[in-house]
C-alpha positions in Angstrom: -17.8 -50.5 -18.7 -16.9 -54.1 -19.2 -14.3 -55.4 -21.5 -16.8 -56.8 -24.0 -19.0 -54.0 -24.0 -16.4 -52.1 -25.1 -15.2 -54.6 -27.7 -18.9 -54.6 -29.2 -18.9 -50.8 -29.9 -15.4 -51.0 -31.3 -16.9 -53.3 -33.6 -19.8 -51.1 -34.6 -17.7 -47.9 -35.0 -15.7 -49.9 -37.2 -18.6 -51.0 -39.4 -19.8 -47.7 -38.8 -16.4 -45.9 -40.4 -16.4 -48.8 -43.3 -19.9 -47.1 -44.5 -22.1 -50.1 -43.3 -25.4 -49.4 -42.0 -26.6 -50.2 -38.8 -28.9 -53.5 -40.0 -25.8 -54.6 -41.5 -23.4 -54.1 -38.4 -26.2 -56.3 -36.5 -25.6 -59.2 -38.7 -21.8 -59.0 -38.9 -21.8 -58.7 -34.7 -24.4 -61.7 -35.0 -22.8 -64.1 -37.0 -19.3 -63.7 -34.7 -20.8 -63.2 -30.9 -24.4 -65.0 -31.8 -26.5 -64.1 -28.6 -23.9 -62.0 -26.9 -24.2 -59.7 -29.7 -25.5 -56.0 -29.3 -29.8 -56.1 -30.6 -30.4 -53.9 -33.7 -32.2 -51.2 -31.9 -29.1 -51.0 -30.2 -26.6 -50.7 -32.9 -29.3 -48.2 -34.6 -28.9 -45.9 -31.6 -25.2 -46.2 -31.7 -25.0 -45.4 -35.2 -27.2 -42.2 -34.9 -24.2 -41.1 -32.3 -22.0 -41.5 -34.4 -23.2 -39.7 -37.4 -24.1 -37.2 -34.5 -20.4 -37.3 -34.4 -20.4 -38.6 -31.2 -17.7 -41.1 -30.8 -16.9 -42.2 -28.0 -18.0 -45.1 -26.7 -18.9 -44.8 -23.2 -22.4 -44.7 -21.6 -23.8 -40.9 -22.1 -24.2 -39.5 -18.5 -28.1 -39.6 -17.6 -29.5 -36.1 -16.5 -29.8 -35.6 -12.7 -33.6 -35.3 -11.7 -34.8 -32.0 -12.2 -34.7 -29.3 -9.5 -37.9 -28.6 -7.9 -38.5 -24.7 -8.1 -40.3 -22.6 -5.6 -43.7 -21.3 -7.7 -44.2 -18.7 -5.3 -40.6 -17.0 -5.2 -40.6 -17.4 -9.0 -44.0 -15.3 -9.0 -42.5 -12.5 -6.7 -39.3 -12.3 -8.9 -41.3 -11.9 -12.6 -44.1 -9.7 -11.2 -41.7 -7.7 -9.7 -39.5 -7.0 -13.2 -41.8 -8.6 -15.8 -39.5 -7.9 -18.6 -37.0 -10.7 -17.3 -36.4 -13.5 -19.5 -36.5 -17.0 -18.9 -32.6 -16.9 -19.0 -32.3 -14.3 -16.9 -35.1 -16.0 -14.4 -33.1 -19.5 -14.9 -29.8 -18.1 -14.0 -30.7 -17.5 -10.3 -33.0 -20.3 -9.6 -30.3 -22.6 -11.0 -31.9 -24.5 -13.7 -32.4 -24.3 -17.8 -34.6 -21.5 -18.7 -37.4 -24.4 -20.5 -38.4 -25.3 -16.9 -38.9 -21.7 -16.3 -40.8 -21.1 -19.4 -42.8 -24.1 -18.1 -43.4 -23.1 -14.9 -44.2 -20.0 -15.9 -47.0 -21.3 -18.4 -48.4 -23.4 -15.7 -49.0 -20.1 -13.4 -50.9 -18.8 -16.7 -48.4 -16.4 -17.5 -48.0 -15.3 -21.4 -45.1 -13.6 -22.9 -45.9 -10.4 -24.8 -44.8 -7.2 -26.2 -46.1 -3.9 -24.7 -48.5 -1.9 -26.5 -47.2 1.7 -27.1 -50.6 2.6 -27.6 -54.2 1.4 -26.3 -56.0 -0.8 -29.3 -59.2 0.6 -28.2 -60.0 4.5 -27.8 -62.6 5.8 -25.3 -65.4 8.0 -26.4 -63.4 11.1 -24.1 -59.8 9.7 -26.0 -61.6 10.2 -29.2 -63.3 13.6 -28.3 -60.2 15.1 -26.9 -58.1 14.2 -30.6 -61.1 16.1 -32.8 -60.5 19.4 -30.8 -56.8 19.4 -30.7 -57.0 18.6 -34.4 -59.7 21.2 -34.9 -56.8 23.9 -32.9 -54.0 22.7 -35.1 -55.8 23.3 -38.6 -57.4 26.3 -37.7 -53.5 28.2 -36.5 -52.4 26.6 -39.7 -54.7 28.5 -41.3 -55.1 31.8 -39.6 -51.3 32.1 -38.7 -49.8 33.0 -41.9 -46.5 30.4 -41.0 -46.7 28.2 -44.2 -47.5 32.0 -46.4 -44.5 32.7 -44.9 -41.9 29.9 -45.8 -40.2 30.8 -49.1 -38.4 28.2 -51.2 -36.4 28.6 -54.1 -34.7 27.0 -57.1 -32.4 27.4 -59.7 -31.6 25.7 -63.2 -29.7 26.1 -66.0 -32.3 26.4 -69.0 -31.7 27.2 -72.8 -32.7 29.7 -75.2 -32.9 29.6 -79.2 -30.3 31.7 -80.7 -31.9 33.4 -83.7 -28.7 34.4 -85.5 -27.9 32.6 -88.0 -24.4 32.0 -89.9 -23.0 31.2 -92.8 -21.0 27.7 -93.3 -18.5 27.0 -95.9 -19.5 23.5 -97.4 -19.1 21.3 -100.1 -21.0 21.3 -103.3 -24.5 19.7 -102.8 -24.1 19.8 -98.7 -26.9 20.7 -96.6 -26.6 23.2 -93.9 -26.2 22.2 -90.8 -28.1 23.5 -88.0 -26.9 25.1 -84.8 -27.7 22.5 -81.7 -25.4 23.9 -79.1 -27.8 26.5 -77.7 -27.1 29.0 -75.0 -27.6 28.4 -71.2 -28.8 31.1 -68.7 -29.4 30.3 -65.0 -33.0 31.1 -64.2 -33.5 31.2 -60.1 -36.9 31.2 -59.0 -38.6 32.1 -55.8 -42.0 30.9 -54.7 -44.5 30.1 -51.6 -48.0 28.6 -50.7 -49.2 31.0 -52.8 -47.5 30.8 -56.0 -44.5 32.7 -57.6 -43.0 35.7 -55.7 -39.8 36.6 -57.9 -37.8 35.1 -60.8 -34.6 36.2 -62.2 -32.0 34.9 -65.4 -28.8 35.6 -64.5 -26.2 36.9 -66.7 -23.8 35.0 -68.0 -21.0 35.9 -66.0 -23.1 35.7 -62.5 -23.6 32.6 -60.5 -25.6 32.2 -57.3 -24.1 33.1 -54.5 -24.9 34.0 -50.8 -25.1 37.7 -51.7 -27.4 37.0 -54.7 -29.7 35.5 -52.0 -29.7 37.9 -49.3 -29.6 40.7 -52.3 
């Protein structure tokens, strides 16, 4: 890069740093180097590089012409794993994986996600669902297995206590009622068919493993 190339885009990144834009860098470069001066579409490209934060003022490297790939080996390597990516695929034919994708479009080939399942029964798929579903329902009825699953419960419930006492209160004082009830445990037992066995427990019992097997 020559001296005064150089000495141009010192003076830009300088107008550039003092919060100028790039029409006025143009005129200030004007009015001091007249025609030698860098154009405006110029000093708007090296502002964009700058505020790219980009600044250094050498030429940008230009991009070395693109390597030609072989469409038939790049056909033989995705057919024969198709769940490559274009990474993958650009890693071994050396290039960036958007001439892959590319090439890959120009051979007519799509990118999509396997289906787990057809969109589109046949008339022997559909057929052959209806009579294992007709087999499933009819053991699920005949069998007995869901008559024979028992689930229980337990909860803590109150009862009224009837009893009532006396209360030692001041002249015109109304009675007060009794609001802290008793609590029993009441463990229940039921299946498919309704209730098979409920029981209160007294109230020194709790539930235990040997309540349930009892």
């Amino acid at each position: 890069m020559s001296n005064q190339k150089f000495r141009l885009r010192a003076c830009l990144w300088y107008e550039f740093k003092q919060g100028k834009s790039a029409a006025e860098a143009h005129r200030a470069l004007s009015q001091v180097f007249d025609e030698d001066a860098l154009s405006e579409s110029q000093c708007k490209r090296w502002f964009q590089r700058f505020r790219d934060g980009d600044e250094s003022l050498e030429d940008q490297k230009h991009g070395s012409r693109p390597q030609i790939i072989d469409n038939d080996a790049l056909k033989e390597a995705i057919e024969s794993d198709p769940r490559q990516t274009t990474r993958d695929l650009a890693e071994q034919f050396g290039c960036t994986h958007v001439t892959i994708e590319n090439h890959l479009h120009g051979m007519g080939k799509t990118n999509r996600y396997g289906k787990w399942v057809p969109h589109k029964l046949s008339d022997a798929n559909k057929a052959t669902r209806i009579v294992i579903t007709g087999i499933l329902t009819h053991r699920a009825k005949n069998s007995g297995f869901f008559d024979s699953i028992v689930t229980s419960n337990e909860k803590w419930i109150q009862y009224d206590n009837t009893a009532r006492k006396r209360q030692w209160l001041d002249s015109g004082e109304a009675p007060k009622p009794d609001i802290h009830g008793k609590k029993v445990m009441l463990c229940v037992w039921w299946n498919s068919k309704g209730l098979v066995y409920f029981e209160v427990l007294d109230s020194v019992q709790t539930v235990t493993v040997n309540l349930y097997q009892g």
